[in-house]
MMTF fields as JSON, N, C-alpha, C and O atoms, coordinates in Angstrom:
{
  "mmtfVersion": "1.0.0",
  "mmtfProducer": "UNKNOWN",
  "numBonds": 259,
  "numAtoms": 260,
  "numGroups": 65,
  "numChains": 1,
  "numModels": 1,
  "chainsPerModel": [1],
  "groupsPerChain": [65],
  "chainIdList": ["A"],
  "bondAtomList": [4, 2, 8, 6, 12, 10, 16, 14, 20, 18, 24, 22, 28, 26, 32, 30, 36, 34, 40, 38, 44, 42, 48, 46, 52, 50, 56, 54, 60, 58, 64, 62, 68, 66, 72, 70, 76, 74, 80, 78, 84, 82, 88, 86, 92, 90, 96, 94, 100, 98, 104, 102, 108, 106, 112, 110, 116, 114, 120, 118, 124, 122, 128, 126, 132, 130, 136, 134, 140, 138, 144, 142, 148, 146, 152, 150, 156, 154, 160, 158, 164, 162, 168, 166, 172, 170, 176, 174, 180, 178, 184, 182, 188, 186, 192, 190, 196, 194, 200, 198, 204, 202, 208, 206, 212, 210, 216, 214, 220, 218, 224, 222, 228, 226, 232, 230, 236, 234, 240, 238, 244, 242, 248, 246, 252, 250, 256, 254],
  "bondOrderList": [1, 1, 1, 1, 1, 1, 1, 1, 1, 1, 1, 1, 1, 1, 1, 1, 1, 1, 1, 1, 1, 1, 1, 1, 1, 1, 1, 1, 1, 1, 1, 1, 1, 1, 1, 1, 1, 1, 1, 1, 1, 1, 1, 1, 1, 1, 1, 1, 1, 1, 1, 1, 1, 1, 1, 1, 1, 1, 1, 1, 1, 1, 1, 1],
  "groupList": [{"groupName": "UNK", "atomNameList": ["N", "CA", "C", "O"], "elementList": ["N", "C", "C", "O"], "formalChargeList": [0, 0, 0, 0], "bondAtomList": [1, 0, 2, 1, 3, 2], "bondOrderList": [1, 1, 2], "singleLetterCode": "X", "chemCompType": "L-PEPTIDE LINKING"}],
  "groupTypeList": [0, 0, 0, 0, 0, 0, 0, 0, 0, 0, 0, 0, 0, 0, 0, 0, 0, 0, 0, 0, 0, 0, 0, 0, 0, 0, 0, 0, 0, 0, 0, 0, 0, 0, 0, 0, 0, 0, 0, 0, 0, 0, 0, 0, 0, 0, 0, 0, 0, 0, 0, 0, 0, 0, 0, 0, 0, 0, 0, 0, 0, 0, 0, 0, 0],
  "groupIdList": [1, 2, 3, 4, 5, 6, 7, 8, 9, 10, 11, 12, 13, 14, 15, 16, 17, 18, 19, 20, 21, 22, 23, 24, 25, 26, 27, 28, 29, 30, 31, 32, 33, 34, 35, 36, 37, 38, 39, 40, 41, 42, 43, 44, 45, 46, 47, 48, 49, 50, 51, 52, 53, 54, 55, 56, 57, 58, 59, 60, 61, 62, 63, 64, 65],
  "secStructList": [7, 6, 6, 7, 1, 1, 6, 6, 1, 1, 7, 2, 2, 2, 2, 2, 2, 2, 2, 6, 7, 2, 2, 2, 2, 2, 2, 2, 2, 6, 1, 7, 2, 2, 2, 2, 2, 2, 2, 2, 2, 2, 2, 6, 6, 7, 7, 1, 2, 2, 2, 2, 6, 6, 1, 2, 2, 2, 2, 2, 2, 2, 6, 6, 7],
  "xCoordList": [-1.961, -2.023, -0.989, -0.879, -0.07, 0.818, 1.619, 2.082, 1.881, 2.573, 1.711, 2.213, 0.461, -0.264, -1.133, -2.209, -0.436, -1.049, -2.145, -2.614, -2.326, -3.043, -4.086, -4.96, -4.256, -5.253, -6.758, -7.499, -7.227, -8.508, -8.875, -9.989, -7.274, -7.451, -6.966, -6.11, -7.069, -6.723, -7.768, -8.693, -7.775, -9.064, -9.082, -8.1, -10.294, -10.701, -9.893, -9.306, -9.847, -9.246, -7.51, -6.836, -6.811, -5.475, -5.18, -4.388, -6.193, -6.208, -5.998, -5.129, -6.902, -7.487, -5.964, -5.029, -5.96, -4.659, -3.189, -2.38, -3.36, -1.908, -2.117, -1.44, -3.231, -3.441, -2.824, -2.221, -2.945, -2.773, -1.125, -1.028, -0.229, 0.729, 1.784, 1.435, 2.794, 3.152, 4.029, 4.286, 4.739, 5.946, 6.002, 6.674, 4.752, 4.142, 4.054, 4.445, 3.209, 3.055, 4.132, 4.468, 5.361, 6.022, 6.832, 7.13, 7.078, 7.698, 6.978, 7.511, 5.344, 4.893, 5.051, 5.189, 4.984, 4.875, 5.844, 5.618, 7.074, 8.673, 8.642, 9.586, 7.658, 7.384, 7.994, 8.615, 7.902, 7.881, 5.922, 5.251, 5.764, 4.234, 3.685, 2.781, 5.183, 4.975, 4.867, 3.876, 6.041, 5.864, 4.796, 4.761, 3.889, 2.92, 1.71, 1.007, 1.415, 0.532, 0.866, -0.06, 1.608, 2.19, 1.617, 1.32, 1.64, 1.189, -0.142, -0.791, -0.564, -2.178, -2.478, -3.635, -1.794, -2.477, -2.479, -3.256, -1.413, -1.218, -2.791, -3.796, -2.607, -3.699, -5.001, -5.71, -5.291, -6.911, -6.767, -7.557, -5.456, -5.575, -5.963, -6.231, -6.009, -6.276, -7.5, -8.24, -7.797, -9.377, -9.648, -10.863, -9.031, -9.375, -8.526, -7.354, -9.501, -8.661, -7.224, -6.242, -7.343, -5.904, -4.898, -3.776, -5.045, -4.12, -3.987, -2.958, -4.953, -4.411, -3.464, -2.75, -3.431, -2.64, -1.697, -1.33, -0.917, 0.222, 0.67, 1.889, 0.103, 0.558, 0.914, 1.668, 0.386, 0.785, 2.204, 2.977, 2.29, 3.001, 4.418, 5.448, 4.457, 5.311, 5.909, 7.128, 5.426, 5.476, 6.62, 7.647, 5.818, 6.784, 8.196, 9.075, 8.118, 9.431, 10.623, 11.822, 9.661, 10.272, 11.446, 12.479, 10.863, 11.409, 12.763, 13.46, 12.851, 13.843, 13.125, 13.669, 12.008, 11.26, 11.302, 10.723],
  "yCoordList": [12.447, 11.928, 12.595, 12.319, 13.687, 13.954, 12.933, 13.231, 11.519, 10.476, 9.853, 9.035, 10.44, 9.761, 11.288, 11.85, 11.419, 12.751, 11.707, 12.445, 11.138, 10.609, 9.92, 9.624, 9.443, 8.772, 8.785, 7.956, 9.801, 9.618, 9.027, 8.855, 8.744, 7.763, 6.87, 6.567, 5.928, 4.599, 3.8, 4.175, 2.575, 2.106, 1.185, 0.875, 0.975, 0.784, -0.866, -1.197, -1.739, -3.277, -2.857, -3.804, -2.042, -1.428, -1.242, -1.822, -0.073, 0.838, -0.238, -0.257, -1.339, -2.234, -2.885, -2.638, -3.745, -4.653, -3.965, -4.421, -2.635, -1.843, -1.78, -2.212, -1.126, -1.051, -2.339, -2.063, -3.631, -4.907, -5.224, -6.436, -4.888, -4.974, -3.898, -2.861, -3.646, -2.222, -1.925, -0.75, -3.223, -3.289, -2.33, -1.327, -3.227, -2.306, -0.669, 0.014, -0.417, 1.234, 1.484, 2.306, 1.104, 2.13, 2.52, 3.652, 1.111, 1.246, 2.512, 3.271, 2.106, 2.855, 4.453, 5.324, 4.581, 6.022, 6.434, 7.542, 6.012, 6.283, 6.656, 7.338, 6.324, 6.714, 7.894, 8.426, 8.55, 9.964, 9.381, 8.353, 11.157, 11.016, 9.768, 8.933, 10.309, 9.549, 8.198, 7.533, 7.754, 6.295, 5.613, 4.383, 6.32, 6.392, 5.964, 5.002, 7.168, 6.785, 5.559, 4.77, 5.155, 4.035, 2.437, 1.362, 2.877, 1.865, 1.91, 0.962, 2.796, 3.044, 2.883, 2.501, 3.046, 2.395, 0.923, 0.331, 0.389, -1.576, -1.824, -2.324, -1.268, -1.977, -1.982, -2.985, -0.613, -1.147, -2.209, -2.132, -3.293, -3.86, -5.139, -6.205, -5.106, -6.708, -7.003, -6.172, -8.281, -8.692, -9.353, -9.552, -9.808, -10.636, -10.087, -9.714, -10.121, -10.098, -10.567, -10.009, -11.824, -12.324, -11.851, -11.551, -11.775, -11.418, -9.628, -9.005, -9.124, -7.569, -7.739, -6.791, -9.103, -9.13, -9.965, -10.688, -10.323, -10.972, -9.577, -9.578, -8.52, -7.15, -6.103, -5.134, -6.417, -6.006, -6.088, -5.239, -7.392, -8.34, -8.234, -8.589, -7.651, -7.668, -6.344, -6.297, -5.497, -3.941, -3.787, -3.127, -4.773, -5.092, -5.08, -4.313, -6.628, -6.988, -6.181, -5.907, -6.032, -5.005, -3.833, -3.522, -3.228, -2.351, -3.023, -2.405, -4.292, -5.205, -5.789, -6.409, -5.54, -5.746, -7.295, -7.582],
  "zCoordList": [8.555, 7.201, 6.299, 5.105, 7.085, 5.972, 5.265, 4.163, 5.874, 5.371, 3.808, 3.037, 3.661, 3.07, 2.251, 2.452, 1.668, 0.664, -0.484, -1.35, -0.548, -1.653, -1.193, -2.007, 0.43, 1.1, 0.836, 1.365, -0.044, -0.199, -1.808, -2.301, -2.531, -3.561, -3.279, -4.11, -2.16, -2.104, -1.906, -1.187, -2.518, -2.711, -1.035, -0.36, -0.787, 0.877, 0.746, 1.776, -0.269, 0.753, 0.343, 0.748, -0.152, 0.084, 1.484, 2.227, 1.718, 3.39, 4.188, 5.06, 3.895, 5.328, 5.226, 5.988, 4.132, 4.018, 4.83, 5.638, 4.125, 4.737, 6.355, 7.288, 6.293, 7.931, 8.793, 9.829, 8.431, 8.932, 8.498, 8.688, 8.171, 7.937, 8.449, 7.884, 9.161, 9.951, 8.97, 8.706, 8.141, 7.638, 6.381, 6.14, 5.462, 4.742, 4.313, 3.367, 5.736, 6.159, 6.323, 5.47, 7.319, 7.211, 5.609, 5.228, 4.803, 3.822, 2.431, 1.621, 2.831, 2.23, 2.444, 1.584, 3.965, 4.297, 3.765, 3.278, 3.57, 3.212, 1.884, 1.485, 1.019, -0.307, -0.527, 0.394, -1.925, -2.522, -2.991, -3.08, -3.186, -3.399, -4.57, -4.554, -5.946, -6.778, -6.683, -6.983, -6.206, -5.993, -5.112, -5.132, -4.312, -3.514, -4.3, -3.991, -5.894, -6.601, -7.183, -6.995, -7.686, -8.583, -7.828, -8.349, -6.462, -5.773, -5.869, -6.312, -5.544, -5.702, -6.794, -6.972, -7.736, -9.312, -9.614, -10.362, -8.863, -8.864, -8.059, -8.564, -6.586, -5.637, -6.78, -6.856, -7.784, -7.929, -9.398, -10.339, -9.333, -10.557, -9.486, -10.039, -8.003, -7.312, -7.768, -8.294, -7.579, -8.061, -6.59, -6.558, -5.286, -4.285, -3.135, -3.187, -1.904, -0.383, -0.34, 0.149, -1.023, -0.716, -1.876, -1.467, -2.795, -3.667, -3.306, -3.567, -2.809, -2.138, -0.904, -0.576, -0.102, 1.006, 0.504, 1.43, -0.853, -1.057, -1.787, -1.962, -2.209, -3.132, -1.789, -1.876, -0.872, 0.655, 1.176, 1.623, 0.97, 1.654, 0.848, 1.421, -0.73, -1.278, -1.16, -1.322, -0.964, -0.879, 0.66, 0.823, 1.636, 2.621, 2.599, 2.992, 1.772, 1.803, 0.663, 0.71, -0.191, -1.046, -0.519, -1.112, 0.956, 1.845, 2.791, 3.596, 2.45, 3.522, 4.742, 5.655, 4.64, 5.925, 6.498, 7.546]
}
């Protein structure tokens, strides 16, 4: 979990969503801590499964993925 210093503030349908995406994780792991939280502060603005897996999905491509 050193890739993930903040892992026990990520809210659980983030985890799951990231988990299901590799592209994601790795882009995420690539973070600085900060930008790590910043994400973790978007994920708990989702209100639905799917709109956490299009905030997923963007984080992705965001990376070139």
């Amino acid at each position: 979990m050193d890739n993930f210093p903040h892992a026990a503030d990520m809210p659980v349908g983030f985890t799951m969503a990231l988990s299901q995406n590799a592209a994601a994780m790795r882009r995420f792991a690539s973070m600085s801590p900060e930008d790590q939280l910043r994400v973790i502060d978007g994920a708990r603005g989702v209100a639905s499964r799917e709109e956490m897996h299009g905030y997923v999905e963007s984080l992705a491509k965001a990376g070139g993925q």
